[in-house]
N, C-alpha and C positions, 0 to 999 in steps of 0.2 A: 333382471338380476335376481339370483336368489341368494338369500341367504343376507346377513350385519354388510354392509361398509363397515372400511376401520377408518377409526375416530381419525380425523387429520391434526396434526399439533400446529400452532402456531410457528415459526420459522424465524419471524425476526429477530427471535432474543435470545438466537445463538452466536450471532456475531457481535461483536463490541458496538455501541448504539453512534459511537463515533465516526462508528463505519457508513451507517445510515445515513445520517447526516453531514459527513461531509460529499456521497452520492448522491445525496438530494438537493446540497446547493450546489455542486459543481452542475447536476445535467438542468438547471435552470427551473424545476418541479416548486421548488421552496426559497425564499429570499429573507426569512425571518425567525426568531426564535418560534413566535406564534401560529406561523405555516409549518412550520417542522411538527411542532405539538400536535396543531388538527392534521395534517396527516399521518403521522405515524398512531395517533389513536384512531384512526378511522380505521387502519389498516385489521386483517386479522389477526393480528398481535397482540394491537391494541386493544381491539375489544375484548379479547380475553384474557390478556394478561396485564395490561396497563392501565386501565380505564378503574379498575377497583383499588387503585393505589397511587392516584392522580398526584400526592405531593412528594411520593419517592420518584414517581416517573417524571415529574420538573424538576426534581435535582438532581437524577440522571442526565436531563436532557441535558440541561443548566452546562454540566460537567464535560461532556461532551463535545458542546462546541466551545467549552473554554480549552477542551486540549484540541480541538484543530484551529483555533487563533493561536494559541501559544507556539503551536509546531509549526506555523507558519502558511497553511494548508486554506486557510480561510481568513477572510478580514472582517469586521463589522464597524459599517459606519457609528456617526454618532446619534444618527436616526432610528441604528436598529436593524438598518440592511445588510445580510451576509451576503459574500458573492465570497466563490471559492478562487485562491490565487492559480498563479502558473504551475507553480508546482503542486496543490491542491486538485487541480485538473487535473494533471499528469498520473498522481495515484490515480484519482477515480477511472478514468479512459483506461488505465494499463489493468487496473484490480488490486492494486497494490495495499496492502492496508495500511491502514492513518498508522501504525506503529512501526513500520518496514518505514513508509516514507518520511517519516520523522526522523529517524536514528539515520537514514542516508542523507539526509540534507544535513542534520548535524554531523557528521562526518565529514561530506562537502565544506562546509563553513568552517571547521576548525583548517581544510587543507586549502582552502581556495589560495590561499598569498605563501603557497611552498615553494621553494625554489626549483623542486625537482619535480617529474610529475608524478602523480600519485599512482602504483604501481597495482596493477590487474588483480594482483592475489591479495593486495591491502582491499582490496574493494570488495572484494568474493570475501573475506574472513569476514565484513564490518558484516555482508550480506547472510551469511552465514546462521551469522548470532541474532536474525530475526526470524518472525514466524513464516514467513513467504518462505526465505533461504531452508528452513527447515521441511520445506514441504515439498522442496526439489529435491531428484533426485535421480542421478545419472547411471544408468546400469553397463556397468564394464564388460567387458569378457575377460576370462582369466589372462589371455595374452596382453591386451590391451593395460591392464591393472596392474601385472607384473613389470613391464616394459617399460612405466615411469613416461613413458613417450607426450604424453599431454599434459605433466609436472613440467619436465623440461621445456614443453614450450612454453610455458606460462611463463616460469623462469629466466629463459632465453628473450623473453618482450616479442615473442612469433607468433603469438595469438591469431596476429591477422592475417596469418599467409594461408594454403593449402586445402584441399575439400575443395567443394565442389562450388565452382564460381567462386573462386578465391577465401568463400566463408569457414574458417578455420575453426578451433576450439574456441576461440574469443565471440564467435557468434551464436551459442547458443541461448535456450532462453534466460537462464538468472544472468549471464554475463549483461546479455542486452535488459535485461530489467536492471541490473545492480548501474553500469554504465549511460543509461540515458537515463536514470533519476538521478545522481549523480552530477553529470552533466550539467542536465537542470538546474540542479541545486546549486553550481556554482555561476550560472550564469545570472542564477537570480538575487545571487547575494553579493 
């Protein structure tokens, strides 16, 4: 090889550290405040960016798994062991982040005891207004966009008809991400 390698950055302390950790006790890696610490400062991260600011990086961590017990995503005994719930799984497995699966189970949980059921496009706006729903994004053709034709079905409750093997508009991915955490979320509450 001739010539510098470029410098590699650290990577983990671009995502929210809550993200870290509630992927570390859902895939079984970590079970503890203390396991979390030693491996996230073992990581390359941490040796360079955590490691020379040990008391801000414990009250990050600190904070962290206090917002995925609070959002319901992790539990901790009174021993000290985190295990991540059903719905805590469910983000980590789908990718979902601790702030998407939060605001969808609280959504769930305010609608779970509605008389009616909660309506396709209430679920896509809640999905909408987080960072996953922000990152989706469905590219129309001008006929398609003009034609209103996939408003009305959503509209009409036809989501689940038409396409190919019956998979409609109601099957794409945010549908089925916003819809089975959702789901989730009221089965668990």
């Amino acid at each position: 090889m001739k010539g510098q390698s470029e410098d590699v950055e650290p990577a983990l302390d671009e995502a929210p550290l809550s993200q870290h950790v509630l992927n570390l006790v859902a895939s079984g890696l970590c079970d503890s405040r203390d396991g979390l610490r030693e491996f996230l400062l073992s990581s390359f991260t941490g040796e360079k960016k955590w490691k020379g600011q040990a008391g801000e990086f414990d009250r990050r961590l600190d904070n962290a798994v206090g917002i995925c017990i609070h959002g319901d995503l992790m539990d901790e005994s009174a021993g000290g062991v985190l295990k991540a719930t059903d719905l805590g799984r469910a983000a980590a497995v789908k990718g979902v982040t601790v702030d998407t699966a939060i605001k969808l189970a609280s959504f769930a949980k305010r609608h779970k005891d509605a008389e009616t059921p909660v309506h396709l496009l209430d679920v896509l706006a809640v999905l909408n207004r987080t960072e996953d729903g922000m990152d989706v994004y469905f590219n129309l053709s001008t006929k398609e966009h003009e034609s209103g034709m996939y408003l009305n079905l959503l509209r009409d409750g036809k989501h689940h008809r038409g396409g190919r093997n019956g998979a409609g508009v109601g099957h794409n991915c945010a549908v089925r991400l916003a819809t089975g955490c959702v789901m989730l979320s009221f089965r668990q509450f």
